[in-house]
C-alpha positions as CSV (number, residue, x, y, z in Angstrom):
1,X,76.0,50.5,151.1
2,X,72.6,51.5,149.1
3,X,72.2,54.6,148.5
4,X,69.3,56.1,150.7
5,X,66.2,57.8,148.0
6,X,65.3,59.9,150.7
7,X,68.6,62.0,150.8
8,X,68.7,64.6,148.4
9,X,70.0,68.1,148.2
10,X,67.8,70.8,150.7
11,X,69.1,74.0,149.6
12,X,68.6,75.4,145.9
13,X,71.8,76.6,144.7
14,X,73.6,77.9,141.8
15,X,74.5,75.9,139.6
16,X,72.7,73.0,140.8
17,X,73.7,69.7,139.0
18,X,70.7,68.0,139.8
19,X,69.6,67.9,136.0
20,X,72.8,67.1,134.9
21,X,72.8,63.7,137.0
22,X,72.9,61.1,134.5
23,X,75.5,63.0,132.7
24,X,77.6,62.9,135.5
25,X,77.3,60.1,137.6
26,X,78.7,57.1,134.9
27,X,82.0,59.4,134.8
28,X,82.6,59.0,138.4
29,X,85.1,56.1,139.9
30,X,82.1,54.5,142.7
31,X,84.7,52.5,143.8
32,X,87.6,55.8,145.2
33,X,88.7,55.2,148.4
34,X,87.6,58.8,149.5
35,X,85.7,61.4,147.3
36,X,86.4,64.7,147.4
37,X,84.2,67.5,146.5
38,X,86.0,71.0,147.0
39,X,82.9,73.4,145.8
40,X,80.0,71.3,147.3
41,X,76.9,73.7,146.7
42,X,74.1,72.4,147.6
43,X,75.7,68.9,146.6
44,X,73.4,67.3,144.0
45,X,76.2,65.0,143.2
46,X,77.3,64.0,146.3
47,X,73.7,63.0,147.9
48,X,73.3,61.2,144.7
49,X,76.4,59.5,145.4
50,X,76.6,59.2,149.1
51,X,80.1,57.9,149.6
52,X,80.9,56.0,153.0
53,X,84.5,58.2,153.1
54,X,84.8,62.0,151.6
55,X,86.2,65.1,152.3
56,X,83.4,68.0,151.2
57,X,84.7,72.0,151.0
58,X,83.1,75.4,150.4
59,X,84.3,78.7,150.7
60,X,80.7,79.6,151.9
61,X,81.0,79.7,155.6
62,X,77.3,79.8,156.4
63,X,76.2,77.1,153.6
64,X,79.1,74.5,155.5
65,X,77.7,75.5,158.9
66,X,74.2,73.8,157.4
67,X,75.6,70.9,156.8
68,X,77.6,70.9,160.1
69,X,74.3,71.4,161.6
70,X,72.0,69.0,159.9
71,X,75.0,66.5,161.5
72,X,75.1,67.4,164.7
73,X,71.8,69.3,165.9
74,X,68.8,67.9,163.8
75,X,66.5,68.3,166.5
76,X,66.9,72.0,167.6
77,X,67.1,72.7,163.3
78,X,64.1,71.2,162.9
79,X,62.3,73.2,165.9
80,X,63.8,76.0,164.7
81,X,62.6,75.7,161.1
82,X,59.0,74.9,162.3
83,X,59.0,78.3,164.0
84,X,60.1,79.8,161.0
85,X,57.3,77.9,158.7
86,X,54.6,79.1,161.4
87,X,55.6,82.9,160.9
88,X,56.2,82.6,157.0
89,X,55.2,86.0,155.7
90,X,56.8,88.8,153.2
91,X,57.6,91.2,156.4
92,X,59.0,87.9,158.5
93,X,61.3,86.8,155.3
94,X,62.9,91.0,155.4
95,X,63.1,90.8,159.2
96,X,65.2,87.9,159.1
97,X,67.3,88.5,155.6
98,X,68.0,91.7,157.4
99,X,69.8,89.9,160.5
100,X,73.1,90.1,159.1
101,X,73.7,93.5,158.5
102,X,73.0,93.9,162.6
103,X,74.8,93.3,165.3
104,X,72.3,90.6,166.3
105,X,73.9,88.3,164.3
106,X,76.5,87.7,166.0
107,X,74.7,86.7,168.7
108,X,73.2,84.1,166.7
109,X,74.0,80.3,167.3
110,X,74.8,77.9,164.6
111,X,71.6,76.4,164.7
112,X,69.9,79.8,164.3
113,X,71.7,80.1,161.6
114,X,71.5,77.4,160.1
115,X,67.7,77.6,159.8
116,X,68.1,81.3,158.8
117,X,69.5,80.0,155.5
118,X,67.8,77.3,154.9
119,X,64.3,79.8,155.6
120,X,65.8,82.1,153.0
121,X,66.6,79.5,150.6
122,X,62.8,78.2,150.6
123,X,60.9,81.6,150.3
124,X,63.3,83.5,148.1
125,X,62.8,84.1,145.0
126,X,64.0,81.6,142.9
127,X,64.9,79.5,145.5
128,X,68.5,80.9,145.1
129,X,71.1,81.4,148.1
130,X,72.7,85.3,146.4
131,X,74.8,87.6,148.4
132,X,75.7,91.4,147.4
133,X,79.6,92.7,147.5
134,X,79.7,93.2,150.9
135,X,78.5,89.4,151.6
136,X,74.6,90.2,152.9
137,X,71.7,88.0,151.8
138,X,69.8,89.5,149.2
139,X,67.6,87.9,147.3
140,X,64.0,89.3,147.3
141,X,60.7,87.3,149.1
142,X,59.2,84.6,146.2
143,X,55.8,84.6,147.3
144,X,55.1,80.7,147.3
145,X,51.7,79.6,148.3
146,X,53.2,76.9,150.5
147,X,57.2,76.1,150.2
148,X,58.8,72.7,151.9
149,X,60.2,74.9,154.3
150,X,60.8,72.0,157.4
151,X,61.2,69.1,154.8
152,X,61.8,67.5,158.6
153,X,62.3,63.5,156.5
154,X,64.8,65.0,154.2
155,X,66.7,66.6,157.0
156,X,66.5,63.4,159.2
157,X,68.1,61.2,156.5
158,X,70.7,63.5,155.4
159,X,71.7,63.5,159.3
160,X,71.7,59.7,159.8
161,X,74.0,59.4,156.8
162,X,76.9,62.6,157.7
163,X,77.1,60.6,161.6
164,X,77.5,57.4,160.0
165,X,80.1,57.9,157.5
166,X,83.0,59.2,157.3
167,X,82.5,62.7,155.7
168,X,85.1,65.4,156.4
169,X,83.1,68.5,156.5
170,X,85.2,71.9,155.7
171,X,84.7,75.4,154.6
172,X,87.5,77.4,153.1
173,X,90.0,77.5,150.1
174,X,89.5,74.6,147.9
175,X,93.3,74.2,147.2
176,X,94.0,73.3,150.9
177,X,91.6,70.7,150.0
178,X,93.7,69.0,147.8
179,X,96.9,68.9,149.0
180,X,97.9,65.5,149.8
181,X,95.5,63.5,148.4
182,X,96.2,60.5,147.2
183,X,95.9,57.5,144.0
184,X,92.5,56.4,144.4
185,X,90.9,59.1,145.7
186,X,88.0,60.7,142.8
187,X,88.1,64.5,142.5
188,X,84.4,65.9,141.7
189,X,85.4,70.0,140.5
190,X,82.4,72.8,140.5
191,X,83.9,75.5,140.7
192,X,81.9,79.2,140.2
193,X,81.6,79.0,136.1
194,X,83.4,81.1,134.0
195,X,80.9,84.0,133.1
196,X,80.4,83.8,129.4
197,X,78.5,87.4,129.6
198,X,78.9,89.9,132.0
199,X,75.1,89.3,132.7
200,X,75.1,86.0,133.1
201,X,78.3,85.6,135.6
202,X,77.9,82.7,138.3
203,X,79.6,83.9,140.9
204,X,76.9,85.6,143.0
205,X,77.5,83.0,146.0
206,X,80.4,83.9,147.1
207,X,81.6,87.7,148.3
208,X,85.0,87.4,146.1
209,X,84.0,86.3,142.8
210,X,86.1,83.8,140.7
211,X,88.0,85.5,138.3
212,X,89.7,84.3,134.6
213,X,93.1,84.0,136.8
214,X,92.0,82.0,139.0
215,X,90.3,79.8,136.2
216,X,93.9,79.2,135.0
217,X,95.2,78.6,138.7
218,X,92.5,75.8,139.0
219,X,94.1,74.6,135.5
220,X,97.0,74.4,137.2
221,X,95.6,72.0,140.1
222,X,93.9,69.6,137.5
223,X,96.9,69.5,135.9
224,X,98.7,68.3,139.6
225,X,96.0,65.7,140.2
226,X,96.7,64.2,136.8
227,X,100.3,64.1,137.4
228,X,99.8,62.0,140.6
229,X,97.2,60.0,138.6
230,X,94.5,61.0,141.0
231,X,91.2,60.8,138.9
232,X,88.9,64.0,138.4
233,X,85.6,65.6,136.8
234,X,84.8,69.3,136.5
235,X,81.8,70.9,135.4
236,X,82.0,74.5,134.4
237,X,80.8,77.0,131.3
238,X,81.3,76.1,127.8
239,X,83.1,79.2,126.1
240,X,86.5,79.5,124.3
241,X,88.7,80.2,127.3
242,X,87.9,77.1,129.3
243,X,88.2,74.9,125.7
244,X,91.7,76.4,125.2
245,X,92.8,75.9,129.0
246,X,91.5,72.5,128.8
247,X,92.6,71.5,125.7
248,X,94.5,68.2,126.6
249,X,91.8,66.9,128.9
250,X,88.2,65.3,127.7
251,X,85.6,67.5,127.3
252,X,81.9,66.7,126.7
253,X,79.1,69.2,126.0
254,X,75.9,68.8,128.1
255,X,72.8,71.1,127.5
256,X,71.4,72.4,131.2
257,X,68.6,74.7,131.8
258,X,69.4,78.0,134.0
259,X,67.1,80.2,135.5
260,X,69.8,82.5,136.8
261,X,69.2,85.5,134.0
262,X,67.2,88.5,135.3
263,X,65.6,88.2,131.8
264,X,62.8,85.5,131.8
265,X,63.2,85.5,127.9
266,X,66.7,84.9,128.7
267,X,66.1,81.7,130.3
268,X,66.8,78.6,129.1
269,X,69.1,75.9,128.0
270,X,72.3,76.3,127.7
271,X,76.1,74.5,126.5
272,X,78.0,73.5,130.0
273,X,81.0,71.5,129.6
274,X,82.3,68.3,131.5
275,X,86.4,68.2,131.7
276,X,87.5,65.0,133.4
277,X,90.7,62.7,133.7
278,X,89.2,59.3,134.4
């Protein structure tokens, strides 16, 4: 199956791998009989991909229900995010980033929000999907002349292609993801980095953080998928304590640019690392 140039990630996330692409894609096994993704993100490398059998996870409940979503209602998304687009304004975008510390969110359907998110994502600033501790939206408006906020083709294709393949679609803990998988399955890892300053940390999408211990405990599944000779890639931060955990496994440095820093000066590129068993 060709890969459809239409389909490509519509949220912005953290971490994006979009720029890292064609360091990415040549260590992957295109021939697995399913790929598994357990952090998908706003899954730059799977779009690119587009396997015809996978099993994608997130621990992000409302970034999962997009997907689920774009699958199953397109049409009502798509109305929905053209309503949104029509009332695009700075006091519109704080109305609705407000909805989830109400009680009117639980009213809200999966469609709603769906679009929500997707609204957010497009007008914030940055483009960046960021909750605080107690797991509300909070990203301030971005003030873009005019953002891609229906992006109605993109949304279409990415819907024709989750009905007619055989994607598993699941939100929770990545480990349940890979119990039981199997020789010839390919393992893509992106977990929330290790923070290699406490400014810099990249765990603001989801509300419990990813901490050094459960670095190691991730190690600790790597090191399970290789012992069952089931082929895998991880991306995560370049700094001492992931070099020493991974120490027996390949590890190439690739530059990427992040805009995450609060300081613009700040900005910039920096060392990432790819582990993989392949």
């Amino acid at each position: 199956m060709a890969t459809n140039v239409l389909i490509s990630p519509i949220l912005k996330w953290v971490g994006g791998k979009r720029q890292l692409l064609a360091e990415i894609m040549p260590l992957i096994n295109k021939n697995c009989s399913t790929y598994v993704e357990p952090f998908v993100g706003g899954g730059a490398v799977f779009f690119e991909l587009q396997p015809k059998k996978a099993i994608i996870n997130d621990y992000n409940d409302e970034l999962i229900n997009v997907y689920l979503t774009v699958r199953d209602s397109v049409d009502e998304l798509i109305t929905e995010l053209e309503e949104h687009n029509k009332n695009n304004s700075e006091e519109y975008f704080y109305e609705l980033r407000a909805l989830d510390r109400s009680s009117e969110y639980k009213e809200m359907n999966n469609v709603q929000k769906a679009a929500r998110i997707i609204y957010l994502n497009k007008t914030c600033y940055n483009g960046l999907y960021r909750v605080n501790a107690a797991g509300q939206f909070n990203s301030p408006y971005g003030k873009y002349k005019n953002p891609n906020i229906v992006n109605a083709t993109t949304i279409r294709a990415m819907s024709n292609y989750l009905k007619k393949t055989q994607i598993d679609i699941r939100s929770g803990d990545y480990r349940k993801v890979l119990k039981g998988l199997r020789k010839g399955t390919f393992v893509y890892l992106d977990p929330p980095y290790m923070p290699i300053s406490s400014s810099s940390s990249f765990t603001g999408y989801t509300d419990n953080g990813f901490s050094y211990e459960q670095q190691v405990e991730l190690k600790k599944e790597c090191d399970k998928l290789k012992a069952k000779g089931i082929l895998f890639l991880q991306s995560n931060s370049d700094c001492p304590e992931i070099r020493e955990l991974y120490k027996d496994y390949e590890i190439k440095t690739v530059q990427a640019k992040r805009s995450i820093n609060s300081k613009a000066n700040k900005r910039g590129e920096i060392s990432e690392v790819l582990i993989y068993y392949v």
